[in-house]
LOGU-303220 format. One record per residue (C-alpha): residue in three letters; x, y, z. Coordinates in steps of 0.2 Angstrom, whole numbers, padded with zeros to 4 digits, always signed. Layout:
BEGIN
ALAXYZ ...
This chain:
BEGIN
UNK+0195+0062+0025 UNK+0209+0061+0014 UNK+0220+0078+0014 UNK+0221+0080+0033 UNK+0211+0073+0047 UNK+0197+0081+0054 UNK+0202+0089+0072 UNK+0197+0101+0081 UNK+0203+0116+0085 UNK+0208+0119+0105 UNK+0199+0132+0111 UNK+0196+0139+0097 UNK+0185+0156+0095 UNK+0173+0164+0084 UNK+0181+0181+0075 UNK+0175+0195+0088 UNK+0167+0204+0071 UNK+0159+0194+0060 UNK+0165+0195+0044 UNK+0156+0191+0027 UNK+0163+0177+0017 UNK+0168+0189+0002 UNK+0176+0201+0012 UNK+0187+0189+0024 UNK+0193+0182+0007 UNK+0196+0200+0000 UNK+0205+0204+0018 UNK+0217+0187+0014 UNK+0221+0191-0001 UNK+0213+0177-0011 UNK+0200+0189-0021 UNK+0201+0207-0024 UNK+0188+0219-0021 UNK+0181+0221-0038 UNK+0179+0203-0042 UNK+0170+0204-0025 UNK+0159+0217-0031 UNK+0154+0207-0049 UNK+0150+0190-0036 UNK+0139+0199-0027 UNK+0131+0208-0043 UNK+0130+0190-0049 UNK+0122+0185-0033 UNK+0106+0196-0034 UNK+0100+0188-0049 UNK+0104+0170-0045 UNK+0100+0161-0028 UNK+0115+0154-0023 UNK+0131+0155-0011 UNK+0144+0166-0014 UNK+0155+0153-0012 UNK+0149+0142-0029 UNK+0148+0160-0039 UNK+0167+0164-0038 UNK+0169+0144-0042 UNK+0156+0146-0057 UNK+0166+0165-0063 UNK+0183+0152-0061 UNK+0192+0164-0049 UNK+0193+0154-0036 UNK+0192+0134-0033 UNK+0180+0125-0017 UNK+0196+0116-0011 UNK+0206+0131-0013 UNK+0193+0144-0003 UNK+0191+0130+0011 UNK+0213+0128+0014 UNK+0214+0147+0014 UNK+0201+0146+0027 UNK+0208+0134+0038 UNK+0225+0142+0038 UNK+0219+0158+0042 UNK+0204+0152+0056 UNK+0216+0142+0063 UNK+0204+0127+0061 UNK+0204+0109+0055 UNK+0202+0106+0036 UNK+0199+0089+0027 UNK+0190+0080+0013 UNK+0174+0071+0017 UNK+0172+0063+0000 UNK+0181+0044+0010 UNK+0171+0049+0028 UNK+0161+0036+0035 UNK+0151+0044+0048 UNK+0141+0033+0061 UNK+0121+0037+0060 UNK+0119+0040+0079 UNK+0131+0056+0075 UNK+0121+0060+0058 UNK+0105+0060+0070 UNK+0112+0073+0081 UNK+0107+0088+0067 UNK+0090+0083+0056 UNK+0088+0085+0038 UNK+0081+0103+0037 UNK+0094+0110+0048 UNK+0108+0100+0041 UNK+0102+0108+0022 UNK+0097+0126+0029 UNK+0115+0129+0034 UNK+0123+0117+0023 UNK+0134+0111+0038 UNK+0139+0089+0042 UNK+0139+0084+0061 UNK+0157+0073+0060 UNK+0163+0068+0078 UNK+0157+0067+0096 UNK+0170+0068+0110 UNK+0163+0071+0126 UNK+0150+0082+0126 UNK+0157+0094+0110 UNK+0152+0091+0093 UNK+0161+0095+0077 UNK+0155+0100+0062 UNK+0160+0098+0044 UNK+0156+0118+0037 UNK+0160+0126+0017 UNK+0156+0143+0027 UNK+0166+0143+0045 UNK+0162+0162+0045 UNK+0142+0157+0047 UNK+0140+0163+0065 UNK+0122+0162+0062 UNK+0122+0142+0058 UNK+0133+0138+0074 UNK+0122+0148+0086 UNK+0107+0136+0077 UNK+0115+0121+0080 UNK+0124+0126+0099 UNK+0102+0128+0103 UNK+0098+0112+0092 UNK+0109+0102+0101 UNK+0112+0109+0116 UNK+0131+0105+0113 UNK+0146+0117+0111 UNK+0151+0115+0094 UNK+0167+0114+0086 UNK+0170+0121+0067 UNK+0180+0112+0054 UNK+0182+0118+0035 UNK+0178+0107+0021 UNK+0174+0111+0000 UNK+0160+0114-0002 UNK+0157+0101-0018 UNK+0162+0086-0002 UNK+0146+0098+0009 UNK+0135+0095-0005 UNK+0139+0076-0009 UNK+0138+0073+0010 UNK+0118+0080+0011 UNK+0114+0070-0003 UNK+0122+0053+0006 UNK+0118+0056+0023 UNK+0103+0067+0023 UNK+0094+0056+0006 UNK+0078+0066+0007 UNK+0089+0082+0002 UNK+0090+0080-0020 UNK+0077+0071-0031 UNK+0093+0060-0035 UNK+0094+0049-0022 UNK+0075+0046-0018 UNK+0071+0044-0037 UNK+0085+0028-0040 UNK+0069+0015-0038 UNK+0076-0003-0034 UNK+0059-0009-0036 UNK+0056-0006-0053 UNK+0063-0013-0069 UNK+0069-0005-0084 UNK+0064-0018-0096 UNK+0047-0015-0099 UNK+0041+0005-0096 UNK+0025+0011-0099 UNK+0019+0021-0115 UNK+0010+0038-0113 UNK-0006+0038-0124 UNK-0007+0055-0128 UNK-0026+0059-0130 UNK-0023+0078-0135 UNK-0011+0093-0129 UNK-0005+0095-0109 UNK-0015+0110-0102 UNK-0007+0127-0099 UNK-0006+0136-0084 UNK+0003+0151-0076 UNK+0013+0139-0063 UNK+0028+0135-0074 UNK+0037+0129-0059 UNK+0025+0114-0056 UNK+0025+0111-0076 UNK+0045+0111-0075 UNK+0045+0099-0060 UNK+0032+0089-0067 UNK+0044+0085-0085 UNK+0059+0082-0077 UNK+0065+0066-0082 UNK+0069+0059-0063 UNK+0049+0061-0060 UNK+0042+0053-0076 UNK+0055+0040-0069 UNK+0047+0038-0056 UNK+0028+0038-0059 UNK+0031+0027-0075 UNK+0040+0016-0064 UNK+0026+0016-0051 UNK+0013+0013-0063 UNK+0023-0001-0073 UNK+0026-0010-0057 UNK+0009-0009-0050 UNK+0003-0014-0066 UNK+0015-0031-0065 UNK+0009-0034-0048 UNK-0009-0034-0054 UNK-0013-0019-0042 UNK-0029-0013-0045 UNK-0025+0004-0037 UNK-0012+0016-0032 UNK-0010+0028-0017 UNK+0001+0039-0016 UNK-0002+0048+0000 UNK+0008+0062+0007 UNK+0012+0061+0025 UNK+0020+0073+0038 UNK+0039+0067+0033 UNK+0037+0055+0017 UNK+0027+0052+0002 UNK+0019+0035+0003 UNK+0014+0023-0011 UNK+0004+0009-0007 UNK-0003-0006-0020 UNK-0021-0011-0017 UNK-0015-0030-0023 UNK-0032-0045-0023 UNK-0040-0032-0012 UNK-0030-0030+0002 UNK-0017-0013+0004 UNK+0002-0016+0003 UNK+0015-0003+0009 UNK+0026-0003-0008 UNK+0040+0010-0004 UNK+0041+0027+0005 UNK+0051+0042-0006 UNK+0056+0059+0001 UNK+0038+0072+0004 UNK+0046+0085-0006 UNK+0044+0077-0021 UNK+0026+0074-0018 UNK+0022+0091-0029 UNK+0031+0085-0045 UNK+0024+0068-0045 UNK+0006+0077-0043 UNK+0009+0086-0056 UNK+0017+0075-0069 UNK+0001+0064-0064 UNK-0011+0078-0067 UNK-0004+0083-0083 UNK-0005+0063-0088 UNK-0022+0063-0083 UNK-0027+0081-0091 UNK-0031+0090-0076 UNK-0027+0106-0069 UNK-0014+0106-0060 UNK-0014+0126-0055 UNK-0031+0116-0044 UNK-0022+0109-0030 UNK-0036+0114-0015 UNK-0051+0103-0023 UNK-0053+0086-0030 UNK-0051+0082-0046 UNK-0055+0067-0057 UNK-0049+0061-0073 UNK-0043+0049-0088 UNK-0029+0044-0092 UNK-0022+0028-0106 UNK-0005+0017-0102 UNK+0002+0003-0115 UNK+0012-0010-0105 UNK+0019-0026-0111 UNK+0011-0024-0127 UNK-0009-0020-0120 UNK-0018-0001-0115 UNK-0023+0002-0100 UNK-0035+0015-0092 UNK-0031+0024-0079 UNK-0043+0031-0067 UNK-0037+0047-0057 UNK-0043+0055-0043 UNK-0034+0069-0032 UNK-0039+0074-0017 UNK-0032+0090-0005 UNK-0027+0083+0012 UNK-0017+0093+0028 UNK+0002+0087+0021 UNK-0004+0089+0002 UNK-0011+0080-0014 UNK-0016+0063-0012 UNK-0017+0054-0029 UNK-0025+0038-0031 UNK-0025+0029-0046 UNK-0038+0016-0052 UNK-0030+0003-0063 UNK-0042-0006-0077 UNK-0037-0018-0088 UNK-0048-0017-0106 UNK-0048-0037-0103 UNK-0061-0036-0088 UNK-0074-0028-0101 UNK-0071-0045-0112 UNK-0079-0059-0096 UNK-0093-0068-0099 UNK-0104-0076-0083 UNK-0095-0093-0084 UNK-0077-0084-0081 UNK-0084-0076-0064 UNK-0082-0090-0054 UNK-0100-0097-0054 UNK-0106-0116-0048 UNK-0115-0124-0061 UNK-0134-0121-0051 UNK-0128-0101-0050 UNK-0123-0101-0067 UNK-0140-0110-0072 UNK-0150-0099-0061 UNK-0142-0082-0066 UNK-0142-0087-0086 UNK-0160-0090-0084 UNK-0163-0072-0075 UNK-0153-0063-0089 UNK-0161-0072-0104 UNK-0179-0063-0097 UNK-0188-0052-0108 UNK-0189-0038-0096 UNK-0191-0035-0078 UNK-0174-0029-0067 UNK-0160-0036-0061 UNK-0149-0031-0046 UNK-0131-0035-0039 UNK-0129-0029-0022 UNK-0112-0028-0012 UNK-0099-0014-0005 UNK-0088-0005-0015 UNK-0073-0017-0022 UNK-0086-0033-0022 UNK-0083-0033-0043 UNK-0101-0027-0045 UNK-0099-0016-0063 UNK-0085-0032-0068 UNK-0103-0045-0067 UNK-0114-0031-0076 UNK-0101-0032-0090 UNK-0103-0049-0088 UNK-0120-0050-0091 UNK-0121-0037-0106 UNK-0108-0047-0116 UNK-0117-0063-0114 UNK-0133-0051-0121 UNK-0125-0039-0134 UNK-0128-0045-0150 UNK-0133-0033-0169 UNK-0153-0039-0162 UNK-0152-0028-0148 UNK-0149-0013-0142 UNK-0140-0010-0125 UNK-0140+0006-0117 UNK-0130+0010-0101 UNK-0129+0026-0089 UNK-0113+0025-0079 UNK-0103+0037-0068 UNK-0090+0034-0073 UNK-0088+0023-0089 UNK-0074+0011-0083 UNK-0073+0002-0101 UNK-0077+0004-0118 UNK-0087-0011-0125 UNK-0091-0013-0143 UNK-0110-0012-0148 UNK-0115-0004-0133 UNK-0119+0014-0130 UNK-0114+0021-0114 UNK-0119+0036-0104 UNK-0107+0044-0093 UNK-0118+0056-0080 UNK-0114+0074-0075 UNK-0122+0083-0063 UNK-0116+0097-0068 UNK-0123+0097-0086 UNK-0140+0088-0080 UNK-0137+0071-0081 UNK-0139+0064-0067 UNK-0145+0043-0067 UNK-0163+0047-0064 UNK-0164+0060-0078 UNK-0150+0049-0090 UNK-0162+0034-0086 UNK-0178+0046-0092 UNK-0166+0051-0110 UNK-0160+0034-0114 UNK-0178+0028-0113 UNK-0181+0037-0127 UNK-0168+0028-0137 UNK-0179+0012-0140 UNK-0167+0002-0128 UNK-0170-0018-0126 UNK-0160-0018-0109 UNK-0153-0004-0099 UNK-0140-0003-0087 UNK-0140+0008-0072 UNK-0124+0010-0062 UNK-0130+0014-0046 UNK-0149+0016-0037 UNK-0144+0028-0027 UNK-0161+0037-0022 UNK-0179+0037-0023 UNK-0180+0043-0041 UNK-0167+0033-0049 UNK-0178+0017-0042 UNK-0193+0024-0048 UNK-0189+0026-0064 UNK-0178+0008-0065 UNK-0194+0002-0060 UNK-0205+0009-0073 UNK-0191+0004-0085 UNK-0195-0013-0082 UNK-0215-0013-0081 UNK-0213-0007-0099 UNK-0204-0022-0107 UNK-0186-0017-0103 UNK-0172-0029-0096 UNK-0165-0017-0084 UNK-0148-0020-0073 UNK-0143-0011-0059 UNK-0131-0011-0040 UNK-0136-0009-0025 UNK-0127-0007-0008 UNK-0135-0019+0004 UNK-0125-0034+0015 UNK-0134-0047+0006 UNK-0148-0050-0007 UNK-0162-0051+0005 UNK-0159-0036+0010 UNK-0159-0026-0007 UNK-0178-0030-0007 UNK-0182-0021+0010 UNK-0169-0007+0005 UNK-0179-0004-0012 UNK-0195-0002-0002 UNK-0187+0009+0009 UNK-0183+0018-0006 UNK-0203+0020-0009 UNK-0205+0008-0020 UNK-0221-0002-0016 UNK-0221-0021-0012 UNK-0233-0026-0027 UNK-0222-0016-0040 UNK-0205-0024-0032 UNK-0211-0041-0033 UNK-0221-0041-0050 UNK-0205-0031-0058 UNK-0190-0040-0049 UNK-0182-0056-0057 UNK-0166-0059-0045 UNK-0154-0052-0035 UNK-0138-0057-0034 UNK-0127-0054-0019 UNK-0105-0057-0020 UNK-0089-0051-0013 UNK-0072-0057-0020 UNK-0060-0066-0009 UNK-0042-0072-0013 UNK-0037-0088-0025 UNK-0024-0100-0015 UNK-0007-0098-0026 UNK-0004-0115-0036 UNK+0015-0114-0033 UNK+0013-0115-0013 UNK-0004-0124-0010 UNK-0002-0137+0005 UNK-0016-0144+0015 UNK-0021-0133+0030 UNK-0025-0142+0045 UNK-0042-0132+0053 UNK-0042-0129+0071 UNK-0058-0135+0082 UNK-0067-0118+0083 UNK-0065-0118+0064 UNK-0073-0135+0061 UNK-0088-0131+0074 UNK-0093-0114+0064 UNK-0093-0125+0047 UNK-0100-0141+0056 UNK-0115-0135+0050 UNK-0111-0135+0031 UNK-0101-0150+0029 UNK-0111-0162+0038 UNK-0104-0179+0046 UNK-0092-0178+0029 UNK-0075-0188+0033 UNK-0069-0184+0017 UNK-0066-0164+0020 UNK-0049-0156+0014 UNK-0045-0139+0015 UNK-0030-0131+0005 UNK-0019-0115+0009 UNK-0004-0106+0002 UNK+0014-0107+0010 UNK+0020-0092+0002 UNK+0032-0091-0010 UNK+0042-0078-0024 UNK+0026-0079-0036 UNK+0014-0072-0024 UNK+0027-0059-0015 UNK+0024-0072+0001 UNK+0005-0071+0004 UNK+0000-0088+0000 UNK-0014-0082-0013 UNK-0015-0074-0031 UNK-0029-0067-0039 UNK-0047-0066-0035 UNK-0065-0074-0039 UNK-0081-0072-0032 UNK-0093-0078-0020 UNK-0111-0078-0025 UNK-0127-0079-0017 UNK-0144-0078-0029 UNK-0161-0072-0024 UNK-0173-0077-0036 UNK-0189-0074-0035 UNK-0203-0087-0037 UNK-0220-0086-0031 UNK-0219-0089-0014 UNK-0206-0074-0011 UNK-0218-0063-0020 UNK-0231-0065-0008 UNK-0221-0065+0007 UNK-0214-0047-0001 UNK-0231-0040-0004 UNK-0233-0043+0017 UNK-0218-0035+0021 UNK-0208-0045+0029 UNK-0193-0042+0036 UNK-0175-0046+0027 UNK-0172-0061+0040 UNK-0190-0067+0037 UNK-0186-0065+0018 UNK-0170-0077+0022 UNK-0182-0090+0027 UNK-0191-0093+0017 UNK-0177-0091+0004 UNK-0168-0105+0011 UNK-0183-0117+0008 UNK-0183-0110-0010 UNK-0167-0115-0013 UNK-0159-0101-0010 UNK-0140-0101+0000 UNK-0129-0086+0006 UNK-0113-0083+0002 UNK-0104-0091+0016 UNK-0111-0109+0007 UNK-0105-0104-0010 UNK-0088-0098-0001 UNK-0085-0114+0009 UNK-0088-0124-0006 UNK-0075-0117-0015 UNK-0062-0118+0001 UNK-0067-0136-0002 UNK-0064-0137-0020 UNK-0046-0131-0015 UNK-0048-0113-0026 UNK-0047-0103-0008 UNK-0046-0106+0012 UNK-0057-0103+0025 UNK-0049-0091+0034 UNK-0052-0079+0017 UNK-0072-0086+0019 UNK-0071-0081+0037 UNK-0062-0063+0033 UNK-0075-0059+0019 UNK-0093-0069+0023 UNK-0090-0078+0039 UNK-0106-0091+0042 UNK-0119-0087+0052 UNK-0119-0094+0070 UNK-0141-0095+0068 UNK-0144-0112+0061 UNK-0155-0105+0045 UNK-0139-0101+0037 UNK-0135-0121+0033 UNK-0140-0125+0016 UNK-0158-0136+0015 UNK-0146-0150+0004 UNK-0133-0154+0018 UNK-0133-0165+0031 UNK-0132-0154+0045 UNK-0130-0167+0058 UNK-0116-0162+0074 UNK-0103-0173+0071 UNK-0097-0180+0091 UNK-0080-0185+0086 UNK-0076-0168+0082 UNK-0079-0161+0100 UNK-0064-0161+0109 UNK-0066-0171+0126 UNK-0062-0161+0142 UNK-0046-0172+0146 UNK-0038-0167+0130 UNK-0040-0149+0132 UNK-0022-0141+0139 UNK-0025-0125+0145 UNK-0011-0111+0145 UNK-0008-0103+0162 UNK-0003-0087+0149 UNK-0018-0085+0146 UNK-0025-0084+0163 UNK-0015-0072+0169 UNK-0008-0054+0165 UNK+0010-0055+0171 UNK+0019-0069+0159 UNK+0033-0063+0152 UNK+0040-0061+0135 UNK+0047-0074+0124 UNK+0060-0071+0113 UNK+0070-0084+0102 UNK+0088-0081+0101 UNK+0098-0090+0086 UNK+0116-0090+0084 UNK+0128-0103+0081 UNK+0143-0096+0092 UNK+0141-0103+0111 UNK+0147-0087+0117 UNK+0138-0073+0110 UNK+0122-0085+0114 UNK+0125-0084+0131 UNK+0129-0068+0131 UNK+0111-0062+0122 UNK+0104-0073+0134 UNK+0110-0065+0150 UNK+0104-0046+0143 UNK+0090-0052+0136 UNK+0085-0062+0155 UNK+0092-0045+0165 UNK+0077-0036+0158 UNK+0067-0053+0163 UNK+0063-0058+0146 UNK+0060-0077+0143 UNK+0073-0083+0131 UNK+0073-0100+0120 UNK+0088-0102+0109 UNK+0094-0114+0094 UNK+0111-0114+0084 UNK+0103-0113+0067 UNK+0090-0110+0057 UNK+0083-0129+0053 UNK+0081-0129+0075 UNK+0074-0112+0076 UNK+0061-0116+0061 UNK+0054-0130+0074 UNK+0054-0118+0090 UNK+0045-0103+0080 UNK+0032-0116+0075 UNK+0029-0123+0093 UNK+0035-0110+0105 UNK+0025-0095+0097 UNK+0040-0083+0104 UNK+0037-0064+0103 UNK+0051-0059+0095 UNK+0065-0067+0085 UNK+0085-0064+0086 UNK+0095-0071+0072 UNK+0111-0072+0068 UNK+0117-0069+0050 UNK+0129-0083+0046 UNK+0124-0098+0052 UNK+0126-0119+0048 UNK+0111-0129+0037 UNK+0102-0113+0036 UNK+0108-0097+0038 UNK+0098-0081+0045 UNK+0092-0074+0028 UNK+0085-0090+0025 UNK+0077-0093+0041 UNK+0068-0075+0038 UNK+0061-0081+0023 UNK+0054-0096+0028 UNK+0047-0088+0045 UNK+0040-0073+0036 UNK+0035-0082+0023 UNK+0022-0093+0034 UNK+0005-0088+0039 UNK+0008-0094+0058 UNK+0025-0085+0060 UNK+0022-0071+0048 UNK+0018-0056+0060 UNK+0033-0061+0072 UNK+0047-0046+0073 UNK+0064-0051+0069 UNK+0080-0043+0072 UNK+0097-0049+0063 UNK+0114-0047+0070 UNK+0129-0051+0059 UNK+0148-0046+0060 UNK+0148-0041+0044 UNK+0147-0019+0044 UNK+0141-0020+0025 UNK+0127-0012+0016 UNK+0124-0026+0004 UNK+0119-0040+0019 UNK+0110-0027+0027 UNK+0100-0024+0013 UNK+0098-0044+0010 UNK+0090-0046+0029 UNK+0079-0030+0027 UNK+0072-0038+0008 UNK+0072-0056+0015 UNK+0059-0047+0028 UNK+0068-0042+0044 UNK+0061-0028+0056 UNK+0078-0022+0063 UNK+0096-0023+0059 UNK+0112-0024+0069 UNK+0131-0025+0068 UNK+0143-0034+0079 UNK+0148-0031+0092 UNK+0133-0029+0102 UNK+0132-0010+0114 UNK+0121-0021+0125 UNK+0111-0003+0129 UNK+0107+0000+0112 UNK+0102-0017+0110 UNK+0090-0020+0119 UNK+0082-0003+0118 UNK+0080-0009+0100 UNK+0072-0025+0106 UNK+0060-0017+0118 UNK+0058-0003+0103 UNK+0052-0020+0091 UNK+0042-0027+0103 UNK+0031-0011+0106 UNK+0029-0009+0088 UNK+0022-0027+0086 UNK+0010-0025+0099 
């Protein structure tokens, strides 16, 4: 505060009657009554303080109102446009209340709290914050331009401005609105006007551009009870991407519906709809669903880039006997197809597949989707609507009558659809379709649960093909990854008495954000039936006796074609184990591997260490401490051990890189500036490694900046604090970490 220091007032007293603002300023001469009158006149029709009117009428000045004030109040005045107020004393009043009565908690001393108020006069506000706080509270006058300025620095969630200034994005390259035809008109004009201001399209194109250059394939943005959420579905796994202030969560919903052509007057039922984006050069589409939930509108959006519509077979990821056995399926005159797997296991991205390899001027392709995720060329597709009639069953029935050579199906959802696939292919058509079963033997019992009988499944049925999609190893960071023993045994079975095994990881690095991997193929299992499957079908077997006799067919389940690949160095096992782990019964080995137990791969029983830790409730927690300065390591070492923590320290980060790795602590303590490597750099490396990766880390440094904070908190550190150390607060942050790792 720059024109007087903020004190506060000894004893001071609220006025025995409390006055209006306007009429106090009448009573001290700094307005007359008439200009009093025309403020409040003015005030009637807009919704703001009286304060700001007699600024906006230019009878009065903020700086001037809040002196006179002071002088007459007898309280303290001051200027908080240079105050740099701690956070423990911002905390004392929350967002809402701080905004309601447009009031700034400044000092502490004792148990009295002062507070920074445009309208000392507010009796109403004090008594709020005296019950808020439990505190006597002390007033001080300040403009009311330095109350606003303050909200919007302290109190970030109070303007679009400050949660709308995204330090994830990048202006270089924004995203193109495809304008399919006019935004719809509704009655809510507010949400429309929120919905084109240029701090939301901001936002949302900035969301959708980074997504997009991360290779998302969706985004969530989820209201929550105090923020709005957006999260990246990136190689099939969800990532937390930022967290922006709830009350915008409207506007962006909005600005999204209109993009999308939906009604945005709907806001307590789901919607779907389309949307079209040119980024870098290439369109888009945009999948858009919004969904009512108890804080608001969720909106997801499914990203689809026109160049998945463009694979062939041979881009999927197949090994050459797949690829054989599948080319040979497709290439039948007629008969069904099916590809089975959960939702995500890139089941419509292999149909396409399979219809470019087909689609040619000799043939005609029809397809019945829900919905139509891309437009191919020379093929005519179907989008279903329940509402109009078309459902699959009944779109199957029409596009029958269009003299298709080969039909796709989206989905076999019931009975019906099945039926009529089925018939589709006793009468000469190649017919594709999904189904959701764990594995390909088990989309033939689901179909005859479905009421299809056994001599129609197996006279009609060419192949099923089962998949998932699992996570590529990223070529910038691939290293050798050492298996652990239990690892080995469950693949023993695969790999045989092979010395010659490698198996790859990723270290992490800039280029895949830290993960180790980038991008996605497939895993592949395919049933194909030959004669001896048909007659074990027409007995109704179950799908473990169907796996049976599958294997002595030549069949193999995923897990084979998985660990194959971790082999070939493309993925690692732990993504085989996290998606189709092998089967402990001994059928799952493939019938063209030696399967016999290597000894030399059993540990023997007098090199097995045991850790007492893990026989035992009561061992106590392990934190590594790094700091280069002798002192303040003894000193974290004594606190830390008073609240019987077990403490290991190093003096830099080269020593602490070795203790993480061997020690397995629960916690990690750096110090910011440090020899050979300094913090930052050692919260890389550790975050940046699988073994180290989910270990919390707080960072101390001497330096009270926001810029190094901000460098530890993007290098990946948990928690954040500035020397010197209040040894209560420290290690109620510590204990705090250590809860939320657990």
């Amino acid at each position: 505060m720059n024109d007087q220091k903020i004190t506060p007032a000894n004893n001071v007293q609220s006025p025995k009657k409390a006055l209006r603002l306007g009429e106090y300023l009448v009573n001290i001469g700094l307005i007359d009554q008439e200009t009093l009158n025309k403020a409040l006149e003015t005030q009637k029709s807009v919704k703001k303080k009286l304060g700001q009117i007699l600024v906006d009428m230019g009878v009065a000045d903020d700086v001037i109102i809040a002196k006179a004030l002071a002088v007459r109040l007898e309280i303290p005045y001051g200027r908080l446009d240079n105050a740099n107020i701690p956070s423990d004393i911002i905390e004392l009043i929350p967002a809402e209340l701080a905004q309601k009565h447009e009031v700034i908690p400044f000092r502490k001393r004792g148990n009295r709290l002062l507070v920074a108020m445009a309208n000392p006069l507010d009796l109403l506000a004090l008594e709020d914050l005296r019950f808020y706080t439990q505190m006597p509270i002390d007033r001080a006058v300040v403009p009311a331009n330095d109350i606003t300025s303050a909200l919007e620095k302290y109190y970030p969630k109070f303007g679009f401005g400050e949660n709308l200034s995204l330090e994830f994005g990048s202006n270089e390259e924004d995203i193109e609105l495809i304008e399919k035809k006019a935004e719809k008109q509704t009655s809510l004009r507010e949400l429309q006007d929120l919905g084109g201001l240029p701090p939301i399209i901001k936002f949302v194109n900035s969301v959708i551009s980074d997504a997009i250059k991360l290779n998302a394939s969706d985004i969530h943005i989820e209201p929550q009870e105090k923020s709005l959420v957006v999260r990246y579905r990136i190689d099939g796994i969800m990532r937390e991407i930022m967290r922006a202030d709830k009350k915008i969560n409207a506007a962006v919903a909005s600005r999204i519906k209109i993009m999308s052509n939906l009604d945005i007057a709907i806001k307590r039922k789901p919607q779907d709809g389309k949307a079209q984006v040119k980024h870098g050069g290439k369109i888009f589409d945009l999948r858009v669903s919004s969904l009512p939930t108890s804080y608001g509108e969720k909106i997801t959006i499914r990203i689809l880039d026109p160049a998945t519509a463009q694979l062939n077979p041979r881009d999927l990821g197949f090994s050459e006997k797949d690829l054989k056995s599948l080319m040979r399926a497709i290439n039948m005159p007629q008969g069904i197809i099916l590809v089975t797997g959960p939702t995500g296991s890139g089941k419509s991205s292999t149909l396409y597949a399979c219809l470019n390899k087909l689609n040619s001027p000799e043939v005609n392709i029809i397809t019945v989707e829900d919905p139509v995720e891309f437009d191919v060329a020379g093929i005519n597709q179907v989008q279903i609507n329940p509402s109009a009639g078309i459902t699959f069953a009944k779109g199957l029935r029409s596009i029958l009558r269009q003299d298709p050579d080969i039909v796709m199906v989206g989905e076999i959802r019931d009975q019906e659809t099945a039926v009529t696939a089925f018939q589709a292919a006793q009468t000469g058509h190649l017919v594709f379709s999904t189904l959701h079963t764990n594995d390909a033997p088990s989309a033939v019992v689901r179909l005859m649960d479905l009421g299809i009988d056994p001599f129609l499944v197996s006279s009609s049925l060419i192949a099923v093909l089962g998949q998932r999609l699992v996570r590529k190893i990223c070529k910038f960071c691939k290293a050798p990854d050492n298996l652990n023993s239990e690892q080995l045994e469950e693949i023993g079975p695969y790999i045989g008495n092979r010395k010659d095994v490698a198996f790859w990881k990723g270290k992490g690095c800039e280029a895949c954000q830290h993960t180790g991997y980038s991008g996605r193929l497939g895993l592949f299992e395919i049933l194909t039936l030959t004669p001896k499957l048909k007659d074990t079908i027409s007995n109704r077997l179950s799908s473990e006796q169907l796996k049976k006799v599958a294997l002595s067919e030549g069949y193999h389940a995923m897990s084979y074609d998985g660990i194959q690949k971790a082999l070939e160095g493309v993925t690692t096992i732990e993504e085989i184990f996290r998606v189709a782990p092998p089967e402990i019964t001994g059928e799952s080995r493939s019938p063209d591997v030696d399967a016999s137990l290597n000894e030399d791969a059993i540990p023997k029983d007098e090199d097995i260490v045991e850790d007492e830790c893990l026989l035992r409730t009561d061992c106590p927690t392990k934190i590594l401490v790094v700091d280069d300065n002798l002192v303040v390591l003894k000193l974290l070492r004594h606190l830390l051990e008073s609240q019987d923590y077990l403490v290991i320290t190093a003096q830099n980060g080269v020593e602490a890189l070795k203790l993480a790795s061997t020690e397995d602590p629960d916690m990690v303590v750096t110090d910011y500036v440090m020899p050979e490597m300094d913090g930052v750099a050692l919260i890389k490396e550790l975050k940046g490694r699988k073994e180290t990766r989910n270990i919390p880390i707080m960072m101390l440094t001497a330096k009270d900046e926001e810029e190094s904070e901000l460098e530890g908190l993007d290098a990946g550190a948990d928690d954040y604090l500035t020397k010197p150390i209040a040894r209560k607060r420290f290690l109620a942050r510590v204990a705090r970490l250590l809860k939320r790792s657990v």
